[in-house]
matplotlib code that plots the C-alpha trace (Angstrom):
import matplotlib.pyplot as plt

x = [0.0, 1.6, 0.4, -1.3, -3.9, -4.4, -7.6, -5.6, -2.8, -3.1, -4.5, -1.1, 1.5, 4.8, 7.9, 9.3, 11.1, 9.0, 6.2, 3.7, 4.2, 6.6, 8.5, 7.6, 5.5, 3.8, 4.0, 1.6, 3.8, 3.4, 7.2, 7.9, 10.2, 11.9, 13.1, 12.8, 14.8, 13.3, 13.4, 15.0, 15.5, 13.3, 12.3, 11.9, 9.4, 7.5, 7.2, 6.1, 3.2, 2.0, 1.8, -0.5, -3.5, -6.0, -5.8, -9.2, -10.4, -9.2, -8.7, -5.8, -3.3, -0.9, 1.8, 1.5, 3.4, 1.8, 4.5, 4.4, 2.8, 3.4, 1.4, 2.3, 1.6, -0.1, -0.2, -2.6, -3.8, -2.7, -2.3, -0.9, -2.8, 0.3, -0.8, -4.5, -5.0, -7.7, -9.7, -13.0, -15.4, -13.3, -10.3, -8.0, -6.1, -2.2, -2.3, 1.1, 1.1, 1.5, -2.4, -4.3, -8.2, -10.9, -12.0, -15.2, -16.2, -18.9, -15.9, -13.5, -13.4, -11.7, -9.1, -6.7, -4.5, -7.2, -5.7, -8.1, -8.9, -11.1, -11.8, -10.1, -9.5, -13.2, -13.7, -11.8, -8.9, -8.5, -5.7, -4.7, -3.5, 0.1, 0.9, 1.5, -1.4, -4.1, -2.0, -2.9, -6.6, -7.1, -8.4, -11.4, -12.4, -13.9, -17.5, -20.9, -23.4, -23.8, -20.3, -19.4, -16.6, -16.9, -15.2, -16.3, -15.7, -17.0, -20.7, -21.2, -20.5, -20.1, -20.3, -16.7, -17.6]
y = [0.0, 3.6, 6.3, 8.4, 5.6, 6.5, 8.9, 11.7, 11.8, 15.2, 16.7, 15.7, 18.3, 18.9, 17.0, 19.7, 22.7, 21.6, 23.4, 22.2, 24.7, 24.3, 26.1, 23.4, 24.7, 22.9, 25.1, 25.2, 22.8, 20.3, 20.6, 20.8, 23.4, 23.9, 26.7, 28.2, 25.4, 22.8, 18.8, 17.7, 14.0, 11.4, 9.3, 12.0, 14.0, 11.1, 10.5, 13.9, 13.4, 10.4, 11.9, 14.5, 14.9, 17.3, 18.2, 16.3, 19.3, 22.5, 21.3, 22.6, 21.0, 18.9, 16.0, 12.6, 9.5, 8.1, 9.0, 12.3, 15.0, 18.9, 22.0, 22.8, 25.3, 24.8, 27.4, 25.7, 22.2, 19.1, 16.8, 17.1, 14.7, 13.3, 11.2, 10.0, 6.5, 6.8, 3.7, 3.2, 4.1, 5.8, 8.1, 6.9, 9.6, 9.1, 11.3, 12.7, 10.5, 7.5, 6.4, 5.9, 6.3, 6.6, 10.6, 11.9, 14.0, 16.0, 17.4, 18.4, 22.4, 24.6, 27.1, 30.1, 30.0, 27.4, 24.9, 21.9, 20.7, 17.5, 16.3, 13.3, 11.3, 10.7, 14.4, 15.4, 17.3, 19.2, 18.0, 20.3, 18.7, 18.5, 20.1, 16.6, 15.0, 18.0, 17.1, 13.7, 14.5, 16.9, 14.4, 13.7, 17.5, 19.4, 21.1, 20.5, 21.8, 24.6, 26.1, 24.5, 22.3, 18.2, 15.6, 12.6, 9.1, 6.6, 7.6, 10.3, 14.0, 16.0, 19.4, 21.2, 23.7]
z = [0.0, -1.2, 1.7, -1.5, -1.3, 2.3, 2.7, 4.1, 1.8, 0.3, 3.7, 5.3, 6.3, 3.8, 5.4, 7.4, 5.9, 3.0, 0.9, -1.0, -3.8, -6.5, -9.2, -11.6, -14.8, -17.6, -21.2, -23.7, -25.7, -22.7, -21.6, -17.9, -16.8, -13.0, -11.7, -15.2, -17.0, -19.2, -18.1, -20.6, -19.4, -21.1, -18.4, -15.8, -18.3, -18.8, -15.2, -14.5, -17.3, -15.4, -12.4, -13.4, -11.1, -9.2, -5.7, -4.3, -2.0, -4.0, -7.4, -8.3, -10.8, -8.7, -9.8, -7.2, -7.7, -4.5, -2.3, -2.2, -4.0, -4.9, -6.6, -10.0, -12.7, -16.0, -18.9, -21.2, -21.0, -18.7, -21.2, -24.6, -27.7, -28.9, -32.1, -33.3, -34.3, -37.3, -37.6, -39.4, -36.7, -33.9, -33.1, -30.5, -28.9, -27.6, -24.4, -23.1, -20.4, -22.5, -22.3, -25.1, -24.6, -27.3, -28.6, -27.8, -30.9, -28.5, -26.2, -29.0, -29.6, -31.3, -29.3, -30.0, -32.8, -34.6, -31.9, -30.9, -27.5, -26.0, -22.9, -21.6, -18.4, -18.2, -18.7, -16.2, -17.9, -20.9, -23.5, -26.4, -29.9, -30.7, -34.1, -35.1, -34.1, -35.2, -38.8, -38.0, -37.3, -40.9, -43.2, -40.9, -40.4, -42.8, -43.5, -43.8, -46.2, -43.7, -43.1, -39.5, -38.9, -38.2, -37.9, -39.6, -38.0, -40.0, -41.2, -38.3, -38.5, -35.0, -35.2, -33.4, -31.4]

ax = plt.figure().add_subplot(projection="3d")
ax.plot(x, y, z, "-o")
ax.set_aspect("equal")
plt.show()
């Protein structure tokens, strides 16, 4: 048993001459930075990604590998669509965190700078499309007869808000 699966875990004090708060911050691009430098290590940035969460009582973006946990700042979206898996009647999304879970047309929208967002982690968290992966996505959006933007998987058209 890790103590972040005991029910007080995030009420629990910082070790001392601790703080909860951190300098680590999550850009747009979904690279981490601390103290104003980038982490640039592989495994350590895709540690950080997994450990993404929301503090239970406030809701704040914090990062918990079940052992401890700390505050953190985001400057766009949580997660980061890495890659889109087209197949003939769904989208599977590649998340930042190494998951892959299915897209739910009704949550994707359309951002600043013609960037898309969807929902993910059962709604909980926004993610923002990679470059890459809204390239990926282009040859299942396009219009209707009425001048929105859809996306088309398989026979189905949803309407991007």
């Amino acid at each position: 048993m890790k103590p972040g699966d005991h029910p007080d875990f995030f009420r629990l004090a910082p070790p001392p001459g601790t703080s909860r708060e951190s300098t680590i911050r999550l850009d747009a691009e979904g690279r981490f930075f601390h103290d104003g430098v980038r982490v640039d290590h592989p495994a350590l940035e895709a540690a950080l990604h997994s450990w993404i969460a929301r503090h239970p009582d406030d809701g704040r973006y914090i990062l918990t590998n079940g052992y401890d946990w700390t505050y953190f700042r985001v400057d766009d979206a949580p997660y980061v669509v890495r890659s889109v898996r087209i197949e003939e009647d769904r989208i599977d999304l590649v998340l930042s965190d190494a998951t892959v879970e299915p897209l739910d047309p009704a949550s994707l929208r359309i951002g600043e700078g013609d960037a898309l967002y969807v929902k993910v982690k059962k709604g909980g968290f926004d993610a923002k499309f990679s470059r890459h992966a809204q390239t990926e996505l282009a040859p299942a959006i396009g219009e209707d007869g009425e001048g929105n933007v859809v996306l088309r998987v398989g026979e189905r058209a949803h309407r991007i808000a």
